[in-house]
C-alpha positions as CSV (number, residue, x, y, z in Angstrom):
1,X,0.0,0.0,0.0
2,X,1.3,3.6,-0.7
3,X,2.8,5.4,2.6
4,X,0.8,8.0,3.6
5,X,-0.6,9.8,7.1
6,X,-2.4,7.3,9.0
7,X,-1.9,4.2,7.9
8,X,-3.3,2.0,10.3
9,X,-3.1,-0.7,12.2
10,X,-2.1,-4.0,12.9
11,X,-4.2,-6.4,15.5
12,X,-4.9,-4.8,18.5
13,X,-6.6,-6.8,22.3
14,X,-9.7,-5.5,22.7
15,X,-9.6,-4.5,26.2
16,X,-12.9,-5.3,27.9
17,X,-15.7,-2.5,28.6
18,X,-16.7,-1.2,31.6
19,X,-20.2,-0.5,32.6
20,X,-21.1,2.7,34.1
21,X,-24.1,3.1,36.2
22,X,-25.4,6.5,36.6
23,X,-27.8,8.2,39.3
24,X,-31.5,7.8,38.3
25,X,-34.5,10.0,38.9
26,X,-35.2,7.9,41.8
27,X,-32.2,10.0,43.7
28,X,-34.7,12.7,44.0
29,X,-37.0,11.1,46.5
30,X,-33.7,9.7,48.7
31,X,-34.1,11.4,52.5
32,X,-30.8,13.3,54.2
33,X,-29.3,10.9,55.8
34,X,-30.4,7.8,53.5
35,X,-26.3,5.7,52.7
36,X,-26.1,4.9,48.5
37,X,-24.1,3.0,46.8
38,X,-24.9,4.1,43.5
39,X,-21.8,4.6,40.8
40,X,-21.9,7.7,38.7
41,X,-19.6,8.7,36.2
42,X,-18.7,12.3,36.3
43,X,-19.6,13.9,33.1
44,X,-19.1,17.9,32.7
45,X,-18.1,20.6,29.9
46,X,-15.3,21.4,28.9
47,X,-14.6,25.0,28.2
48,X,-12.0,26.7,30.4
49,X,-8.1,25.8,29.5
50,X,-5.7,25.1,32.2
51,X,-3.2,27.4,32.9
52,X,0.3,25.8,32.0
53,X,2.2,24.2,34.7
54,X,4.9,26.3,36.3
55,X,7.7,26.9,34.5
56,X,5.7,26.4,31.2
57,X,4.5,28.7,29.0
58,X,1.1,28.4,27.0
59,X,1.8,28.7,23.3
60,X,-1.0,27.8,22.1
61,X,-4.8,27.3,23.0
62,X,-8.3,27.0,21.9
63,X,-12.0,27.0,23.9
64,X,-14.0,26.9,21.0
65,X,-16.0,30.1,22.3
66,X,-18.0,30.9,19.3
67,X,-21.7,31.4,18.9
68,X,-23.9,28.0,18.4
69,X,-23.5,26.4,14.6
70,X,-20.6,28.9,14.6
71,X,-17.3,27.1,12.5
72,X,-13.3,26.5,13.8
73,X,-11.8,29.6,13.2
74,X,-8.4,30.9,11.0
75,X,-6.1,28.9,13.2
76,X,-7.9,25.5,11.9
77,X,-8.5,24.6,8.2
78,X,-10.3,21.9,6.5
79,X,-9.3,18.7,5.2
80,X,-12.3,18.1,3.0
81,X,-13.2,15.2,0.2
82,X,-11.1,12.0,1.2
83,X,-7.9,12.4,0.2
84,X,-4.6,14.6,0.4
85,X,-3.4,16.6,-2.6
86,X,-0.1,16.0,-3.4
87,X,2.8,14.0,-4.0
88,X,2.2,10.1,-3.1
89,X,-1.1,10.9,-1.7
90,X,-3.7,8.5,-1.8
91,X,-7.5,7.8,-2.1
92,X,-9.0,7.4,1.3
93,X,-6.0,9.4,3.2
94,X,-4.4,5.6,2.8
95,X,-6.4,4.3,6.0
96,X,-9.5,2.6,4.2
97,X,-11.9,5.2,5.5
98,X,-15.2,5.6,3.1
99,X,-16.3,9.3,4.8
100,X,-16.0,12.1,2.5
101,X,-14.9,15.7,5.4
102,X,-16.9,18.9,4.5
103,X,-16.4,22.2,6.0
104,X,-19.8,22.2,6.4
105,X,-21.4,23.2,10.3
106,X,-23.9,19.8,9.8
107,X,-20.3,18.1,9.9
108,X,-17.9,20.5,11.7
109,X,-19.6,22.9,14.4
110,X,-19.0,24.8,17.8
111,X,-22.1,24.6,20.3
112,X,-22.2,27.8,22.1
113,X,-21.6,26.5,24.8
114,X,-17.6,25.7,24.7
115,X,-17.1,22.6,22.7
116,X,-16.1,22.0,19.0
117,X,-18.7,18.9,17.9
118,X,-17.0,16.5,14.8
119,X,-20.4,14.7,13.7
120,X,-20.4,12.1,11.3
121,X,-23.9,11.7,9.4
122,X,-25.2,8.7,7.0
123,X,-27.3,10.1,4.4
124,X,-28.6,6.9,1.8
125,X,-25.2,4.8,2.9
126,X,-22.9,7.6,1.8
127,X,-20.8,9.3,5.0
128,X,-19.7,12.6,5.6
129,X,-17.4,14.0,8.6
130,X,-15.3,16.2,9.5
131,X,-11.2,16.9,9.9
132,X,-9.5,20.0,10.5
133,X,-5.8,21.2,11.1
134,X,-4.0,23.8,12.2
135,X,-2.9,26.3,10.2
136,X,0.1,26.3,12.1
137,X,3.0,24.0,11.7
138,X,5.4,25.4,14.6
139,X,4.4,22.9,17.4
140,X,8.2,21.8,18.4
141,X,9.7,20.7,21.2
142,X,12.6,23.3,22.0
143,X,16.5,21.2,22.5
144,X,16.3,20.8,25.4
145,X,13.4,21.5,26.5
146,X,9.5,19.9,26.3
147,X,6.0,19.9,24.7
148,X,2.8,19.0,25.7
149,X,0.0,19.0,23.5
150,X,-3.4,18.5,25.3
151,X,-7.1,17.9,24.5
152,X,-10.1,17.4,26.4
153,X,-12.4,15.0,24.7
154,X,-15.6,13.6,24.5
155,X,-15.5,10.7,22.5
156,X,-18.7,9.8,20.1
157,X,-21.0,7.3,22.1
158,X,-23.0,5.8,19.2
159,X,-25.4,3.3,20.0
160,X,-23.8,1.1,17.3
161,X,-20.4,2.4,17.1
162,X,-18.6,-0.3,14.1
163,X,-16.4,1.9,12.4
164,X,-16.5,5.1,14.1
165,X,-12.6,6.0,14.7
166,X,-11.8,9.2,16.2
167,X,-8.6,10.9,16.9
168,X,-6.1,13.9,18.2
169,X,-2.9,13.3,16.7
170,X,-0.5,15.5,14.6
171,X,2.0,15.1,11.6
172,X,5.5,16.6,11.4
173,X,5.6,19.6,9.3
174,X,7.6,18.1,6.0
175,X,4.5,16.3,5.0
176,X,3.5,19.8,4.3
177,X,4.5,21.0,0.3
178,X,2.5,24.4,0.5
179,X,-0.1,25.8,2.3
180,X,-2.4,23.7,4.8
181,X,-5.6,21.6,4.4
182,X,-7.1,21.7,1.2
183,X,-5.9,24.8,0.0
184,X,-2.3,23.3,0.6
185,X,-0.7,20.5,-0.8
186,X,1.0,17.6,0.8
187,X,4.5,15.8,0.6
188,X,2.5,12.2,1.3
189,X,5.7,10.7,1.1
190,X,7.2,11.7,3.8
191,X,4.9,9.6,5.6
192,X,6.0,7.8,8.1
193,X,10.0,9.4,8.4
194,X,8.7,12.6,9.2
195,X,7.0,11.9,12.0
196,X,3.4,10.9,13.5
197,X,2.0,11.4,17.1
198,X,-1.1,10.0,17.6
199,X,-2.4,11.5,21.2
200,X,-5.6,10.2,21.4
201,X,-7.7,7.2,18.7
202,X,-10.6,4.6,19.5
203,X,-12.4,2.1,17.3
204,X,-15.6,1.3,17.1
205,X,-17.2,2.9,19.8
206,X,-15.4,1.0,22.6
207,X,-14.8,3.2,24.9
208,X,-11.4,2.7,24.7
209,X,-8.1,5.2,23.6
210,X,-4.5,4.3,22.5
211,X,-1.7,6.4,22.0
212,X,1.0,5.6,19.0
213,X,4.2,6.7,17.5
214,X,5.3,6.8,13.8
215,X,8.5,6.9,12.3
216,X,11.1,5.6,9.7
217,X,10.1,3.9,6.7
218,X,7.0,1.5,5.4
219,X,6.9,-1.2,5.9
220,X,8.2,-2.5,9.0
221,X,11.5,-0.3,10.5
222,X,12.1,0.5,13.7
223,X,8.6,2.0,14.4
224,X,7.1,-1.3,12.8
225,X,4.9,0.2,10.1
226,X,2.2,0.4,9.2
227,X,1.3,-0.5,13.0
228,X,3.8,1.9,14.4
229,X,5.3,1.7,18.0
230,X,1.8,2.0,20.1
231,X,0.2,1.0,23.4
232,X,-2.5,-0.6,21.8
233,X,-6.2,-0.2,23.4
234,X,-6.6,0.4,27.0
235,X,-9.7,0.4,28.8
236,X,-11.3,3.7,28.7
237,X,-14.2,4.1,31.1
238,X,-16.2,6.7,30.9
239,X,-14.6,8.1,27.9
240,X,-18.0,8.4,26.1
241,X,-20.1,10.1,29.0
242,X,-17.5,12.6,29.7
243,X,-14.8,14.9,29.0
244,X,-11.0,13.5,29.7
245,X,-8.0,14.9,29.0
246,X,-5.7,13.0,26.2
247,X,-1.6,14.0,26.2
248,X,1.6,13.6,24.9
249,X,4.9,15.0,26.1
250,X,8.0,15.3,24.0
251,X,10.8,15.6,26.0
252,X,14.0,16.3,25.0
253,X,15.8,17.3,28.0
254,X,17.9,14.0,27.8
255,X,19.6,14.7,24.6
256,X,20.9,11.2,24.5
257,X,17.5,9.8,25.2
258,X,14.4,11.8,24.1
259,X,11.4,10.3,24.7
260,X,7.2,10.9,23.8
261,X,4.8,9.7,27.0
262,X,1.2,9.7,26.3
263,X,-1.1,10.4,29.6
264,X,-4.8,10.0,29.9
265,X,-6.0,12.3,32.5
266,X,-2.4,12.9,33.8
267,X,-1.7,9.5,34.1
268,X,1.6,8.0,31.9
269,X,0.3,4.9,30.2
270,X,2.8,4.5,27.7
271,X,6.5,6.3,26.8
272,X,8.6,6.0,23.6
273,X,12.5,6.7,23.6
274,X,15.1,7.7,21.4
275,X,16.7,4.5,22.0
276,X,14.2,2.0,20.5
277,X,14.6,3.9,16.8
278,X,17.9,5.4,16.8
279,X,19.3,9.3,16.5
280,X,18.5,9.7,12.6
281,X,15.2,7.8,12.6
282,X,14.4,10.1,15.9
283,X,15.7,13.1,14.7
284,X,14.0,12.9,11.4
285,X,10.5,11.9,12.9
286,X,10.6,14.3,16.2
287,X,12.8,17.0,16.2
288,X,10.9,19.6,14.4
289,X,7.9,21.2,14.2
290,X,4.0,19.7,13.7
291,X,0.6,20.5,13.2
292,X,-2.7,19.1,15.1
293,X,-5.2,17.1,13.7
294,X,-8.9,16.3,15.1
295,X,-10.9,14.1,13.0
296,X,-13.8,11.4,12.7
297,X,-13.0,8.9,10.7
298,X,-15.8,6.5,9.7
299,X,-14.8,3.0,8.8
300,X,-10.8,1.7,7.5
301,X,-7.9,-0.4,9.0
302,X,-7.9,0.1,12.2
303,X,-11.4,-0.4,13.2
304,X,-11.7,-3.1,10.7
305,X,-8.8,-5.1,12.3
306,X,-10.8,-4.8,15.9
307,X,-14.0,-6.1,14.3
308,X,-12.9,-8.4,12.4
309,X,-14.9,-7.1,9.6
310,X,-15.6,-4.5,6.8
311,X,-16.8,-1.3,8.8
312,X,-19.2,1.1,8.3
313,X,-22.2,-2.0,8.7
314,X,-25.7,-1.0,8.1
315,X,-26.4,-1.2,11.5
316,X,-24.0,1.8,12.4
317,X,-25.6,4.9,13.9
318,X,-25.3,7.9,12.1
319,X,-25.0,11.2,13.9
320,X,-23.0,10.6,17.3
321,X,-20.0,13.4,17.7
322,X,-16.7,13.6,19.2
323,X,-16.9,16.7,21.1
324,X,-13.8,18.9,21.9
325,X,-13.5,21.1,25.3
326,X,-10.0,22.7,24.3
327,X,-6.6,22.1,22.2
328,X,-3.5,23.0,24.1
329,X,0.2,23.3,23.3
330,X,2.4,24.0,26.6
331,X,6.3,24.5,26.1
332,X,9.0,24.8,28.8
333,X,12.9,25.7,27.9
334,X,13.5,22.4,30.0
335,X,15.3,24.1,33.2
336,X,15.0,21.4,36.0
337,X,12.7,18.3,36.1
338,X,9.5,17.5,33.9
339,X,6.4,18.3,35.6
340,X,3.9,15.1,35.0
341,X,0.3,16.7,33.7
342,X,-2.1,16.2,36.3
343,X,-5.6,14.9,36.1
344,X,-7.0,18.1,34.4
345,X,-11.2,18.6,35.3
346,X,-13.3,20.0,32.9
347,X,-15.2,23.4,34.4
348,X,-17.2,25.5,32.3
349,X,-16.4,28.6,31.2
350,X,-17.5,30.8,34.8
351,X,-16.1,27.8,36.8
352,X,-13.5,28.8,39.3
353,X,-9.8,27.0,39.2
354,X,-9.6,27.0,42.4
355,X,-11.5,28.3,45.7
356,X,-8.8,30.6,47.6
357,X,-8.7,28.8,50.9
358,X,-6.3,29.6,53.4
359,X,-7.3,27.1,56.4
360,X,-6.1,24.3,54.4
361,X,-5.4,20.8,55.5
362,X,-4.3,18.0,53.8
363,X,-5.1,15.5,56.6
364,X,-8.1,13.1,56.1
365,X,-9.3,13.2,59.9
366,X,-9.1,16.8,60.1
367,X,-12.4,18.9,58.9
368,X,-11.2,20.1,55.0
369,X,-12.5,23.7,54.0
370,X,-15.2,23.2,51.4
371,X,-13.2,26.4,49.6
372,X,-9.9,24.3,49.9
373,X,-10.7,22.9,46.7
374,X,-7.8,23.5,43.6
375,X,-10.3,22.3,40.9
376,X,-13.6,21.7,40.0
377,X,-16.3,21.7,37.3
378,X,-19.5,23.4,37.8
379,X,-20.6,27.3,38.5
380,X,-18.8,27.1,41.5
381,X,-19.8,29.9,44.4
382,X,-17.8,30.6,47.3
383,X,-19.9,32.6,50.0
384,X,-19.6,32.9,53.5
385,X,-21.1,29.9,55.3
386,X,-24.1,31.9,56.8
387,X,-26.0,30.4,60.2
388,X,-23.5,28.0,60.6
389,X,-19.7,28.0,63.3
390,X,-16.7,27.6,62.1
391,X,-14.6,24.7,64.1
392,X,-11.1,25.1,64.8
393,X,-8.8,25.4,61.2
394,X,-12.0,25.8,59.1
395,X,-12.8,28.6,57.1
396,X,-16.0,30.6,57.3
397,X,-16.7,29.8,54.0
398,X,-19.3,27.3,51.7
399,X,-19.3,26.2,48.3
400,X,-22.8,27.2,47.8
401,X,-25.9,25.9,46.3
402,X,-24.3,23.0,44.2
403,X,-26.0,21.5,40.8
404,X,-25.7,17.9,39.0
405,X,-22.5,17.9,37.6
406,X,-20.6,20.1,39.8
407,X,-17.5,18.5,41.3
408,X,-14.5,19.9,43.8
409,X,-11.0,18.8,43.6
410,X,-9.0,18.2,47.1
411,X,-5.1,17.0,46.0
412,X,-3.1,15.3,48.7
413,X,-5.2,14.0,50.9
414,X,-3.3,12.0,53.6
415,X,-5.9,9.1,54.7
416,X,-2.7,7.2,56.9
417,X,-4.0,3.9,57.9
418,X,-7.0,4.2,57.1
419,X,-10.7,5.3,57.0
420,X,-13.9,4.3,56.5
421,X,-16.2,7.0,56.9
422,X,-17.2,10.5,55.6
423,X,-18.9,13.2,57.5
424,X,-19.9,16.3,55.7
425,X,-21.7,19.4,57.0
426,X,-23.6,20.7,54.5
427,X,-27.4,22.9,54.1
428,X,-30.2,22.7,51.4
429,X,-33.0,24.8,50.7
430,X,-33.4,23.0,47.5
431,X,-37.6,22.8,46.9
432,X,-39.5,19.5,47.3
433,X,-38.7,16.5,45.6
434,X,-35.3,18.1,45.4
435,X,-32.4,16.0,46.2
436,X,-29.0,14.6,45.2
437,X,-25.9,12.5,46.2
438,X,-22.7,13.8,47.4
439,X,-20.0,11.3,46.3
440,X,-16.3,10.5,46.9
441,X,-14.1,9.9,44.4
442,X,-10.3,9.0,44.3
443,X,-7.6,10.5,42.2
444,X,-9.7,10.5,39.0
445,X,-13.2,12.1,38.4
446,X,-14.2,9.4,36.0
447,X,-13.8,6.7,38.8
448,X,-16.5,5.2,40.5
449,X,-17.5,6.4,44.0
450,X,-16.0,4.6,47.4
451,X,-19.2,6.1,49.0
452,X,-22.2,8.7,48.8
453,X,-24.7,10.1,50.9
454,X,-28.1,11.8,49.5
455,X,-29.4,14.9,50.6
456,X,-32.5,16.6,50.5
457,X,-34.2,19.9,52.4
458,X,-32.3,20.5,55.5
459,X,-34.3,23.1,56.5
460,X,-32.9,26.0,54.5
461,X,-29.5,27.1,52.9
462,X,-28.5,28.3,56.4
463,X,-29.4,25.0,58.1
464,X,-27.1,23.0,58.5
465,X,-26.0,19.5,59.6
466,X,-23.4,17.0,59.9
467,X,-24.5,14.1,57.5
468,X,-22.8,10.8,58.0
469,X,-21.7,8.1,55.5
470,X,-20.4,4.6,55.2
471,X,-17.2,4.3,52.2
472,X,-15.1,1.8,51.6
473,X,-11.7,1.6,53.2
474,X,-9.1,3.8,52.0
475,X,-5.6,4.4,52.8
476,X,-2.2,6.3,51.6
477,X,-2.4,9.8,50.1
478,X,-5.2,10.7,47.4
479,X,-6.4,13.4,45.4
480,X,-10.0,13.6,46.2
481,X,-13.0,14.7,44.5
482,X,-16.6,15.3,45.8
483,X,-19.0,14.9,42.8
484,X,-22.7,16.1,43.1
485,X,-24.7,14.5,41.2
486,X,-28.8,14.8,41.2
487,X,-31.9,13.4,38.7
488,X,-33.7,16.3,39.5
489,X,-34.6,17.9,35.6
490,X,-33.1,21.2,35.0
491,X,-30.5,20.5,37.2
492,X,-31.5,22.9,40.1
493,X,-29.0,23.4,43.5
494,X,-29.6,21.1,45.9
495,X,-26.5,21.2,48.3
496,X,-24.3,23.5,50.1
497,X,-20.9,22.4,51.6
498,X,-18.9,24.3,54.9
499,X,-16.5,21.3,55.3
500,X,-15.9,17.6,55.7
501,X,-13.5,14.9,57.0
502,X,-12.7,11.2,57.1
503,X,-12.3,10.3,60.6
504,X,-10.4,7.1,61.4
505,X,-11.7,3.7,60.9
């Protein structure tokens, strides 16, 4: 087969899924003090980009803040028909896909409401879709220094998903003749020596994401084309429901080793060096700059070596999108040690990064400002905590008046040898019927809960009480998150939060 971007892939394990179970309607009629063990799956918008790490520098970033049915705007182009123009380029990009990419807002369109949608529609059993790319082709590591190219993604959740294959990745910037998109032409030879960083793919609707690296020459070579050096699928819960954060690092502050580790959520899963391709193939494929890439690929290699089949199938659902919170390039000249991306949540556009507590602690069995938090998702509110005391190293402060969907962000919690419950204090004045769950979550906000509590009418927003709950033993050091999460329609408030603790088991 001609070499050209994307070629894809050889066998991959098919990791299995994961059910998530959400809170129902039924949540609304739960009492105060009633104990749950429902699982819910935090799923938020995406708007607000994180501010890079320190000593980084943000060089480039995008909210997707236009109006509703609004298109990408001059940084972005369109990749439209099914192929590259240029030299050695190929029908079907080379991949085997059978959608045709229009710039059209039915294919490619912002929502209003902080998200870039990539929807892939079946009219009469021919596709369309959508793939765009920067205009710029600067993205480069510095020597001796690092990138980190982040998105936050929603991935499509079809109910038959056969063939859908989305993807954040990005190309080096010799495949690149003229111009960029369609307006450009393309040096499709250069494929797969110049370089190919795939941050983010799924097949199939699996609810799954791998992250690969391209290089040298096709087939086989050091980077085993057409496969490519990857970490194959890996289990990807929640990936469908909500926004996660999909990243790669380039680092070259080891200038005898450089290396590329992909993260989901700020965790490493997977790191390629230097070493396992050699200086020139490395060199050639890494050390320069790229462009970025976000596309929805219906049908082709990769999804048809999972399936064992020929994808699209007439059973495939047309219509689902992958939705895009932000794009992010951070750079740092490499001074000192590499900062691992953490876990980034996904607030909307008037969330609050963080809440501005001072009477902070870190320990489990002490009572944890509600305005301690250093992330969260949500219109958060920080207010003074009306009608109720403060104890001893609390602030005076609530988040107030919390919706489904919010969550706070507590990093560093120290839990020693263990605990086994979870008091909160908290108020509602929410109106009848009104009611939620307040749920702990470790270290990820797409993890399941270790324990909840509903809450209903306390009495008023400045009435408050100590509510009590059973969770499942937990030791060591966490980040934790409190998720609120309510079946009530319209998502009104139905909690406020002065402070909680985990006293010991």
């Amino acid at each position: 087969m001609q070499p050209t971007p994307r070629m894809r892939r050889g066998l991959r394990i098919r990791s299995p899924r994961r059910a998530v179970l959400a809170a129902g309607a039924a949540v609304t009629a739960l009492l105060a003090a009633t104990l749950t063990s429902l699982t819910f799956a935090a799923s938020s918008s995406a708007t607000t980009v994180p501010g890079p790490p320190s000593g980084w520098t943000t060089t480039y970033s995008d909210s997707f803040s236009g109006s509703a049915g609004s298109g990408v705007d001059s940084g972005w182009t369109h990749d439209t028909g099914t192929q590259y123009n240029g030299t050695g380029c190929t029908a079907q990009y080379g991949t085997g896909e059978v959608e045709s990419n229009t710039s059209s807002t039915a294919n490619v369109s912002e929502d209003g409401s902080g998200h870039l949608n990539i929807t892939a529609v079946n009219s009469g059993g021919s596709w369309t879709s959508g793939r765009i790319e920067t205009t710029s082709d600067s993205f480069e590591a510095p020597a001796g220094g690092e990138m980190e190219v982040s998105a936050s993604i929603k991935q499509p959740n079809p109910a038959s998903g056969v063939g859908y294959w989305p993807a954040f990745w990005m190309l080096g910037a010799g495949f690149r003749s003229s111009g960029a998109g369609t307006s450009g032409t393309m040096d499709c030879s250069n494929w797969p020596s110049a370089g190919e960083i795939d941050v983010m793919e799924d097949v199939n609707g699996l609810s799954e994401h791998s992250g690969t690296f391209h290089c040298g020459v096709d087939p086989g070579g050091p980077c085993n084309e057409t496969t490519g050096l990857g970490s194959g699928l890996q289990s990807c819960s929640g990936c469908q429901t909500g926004y996660n954060t999909y990243s790669a690092i380039v680092n070259r502050t080891n200038t005898s080793n450089e290396s590329i580790t992909f993260y989901l959520n700020g965790n490493a899963y997977y790191t390629v060096t230097e070493s396992q391709v050699g200086t020139s193939t490395w060199q050639a494929a890494v050390d320069h700059g790229f462009f970025l890439i976000l596309d929805l690929a219906i049908g082709g290699a990769y999804p048809n070596a999972i399936c064992g089949c020929s994808s699209p199938t007439s059973a495939t659902s047309s219509g689902a999108a992958m939705s895009v919170g932000y794009v992010a390039v951070y750079e740092t000249s490499g001074s000192g040690a590499s900062p691992t991306p953490t876990p980034t949540p996904t607030p909307t556009a008037t969330s609050t990064g963080s809440g501005g507590g001072t009477s902070c602690s870190t320990t489990a069995t002490a009572d944890i400002s509600a305005d301690c938090y250093r992330g969260s998702s949500g219109s958060i509110s920080v207010t003074p905590a009306s009608g109720d005391t403060s104890p001893s190293g609390v602030d005076g402060n609530q988040a107030a008046q919390l919706t489904n969907g919010d969550y706070l962000e507590y990093p560093g919690i120290n839990f020693g040898s263990g605990s086994r419950q979870f008091d909160a204090r908290v108020a509602s004045g929410a109106a009848g019927g009104v009611s939620g769950l307040v749920e702990v979550v470790l270290d990820n906000p797409s993890n399941a809960p270790v324990g909840s509590f509903a809450v209903g009418n306390t009495g008023g927003w400045s009435t408050w009480r100590t509510v009590p709950a059973n969770i499942s033993e937990v030791t060591g050091t966490h980040t934790v998150y409190l998720e609120f999460s309510s079946g009530a329609s319209g998502s009104p408030p139905f909690v406020s939060l002065h402070y909680f603790s985990f006293p010991t088991s």
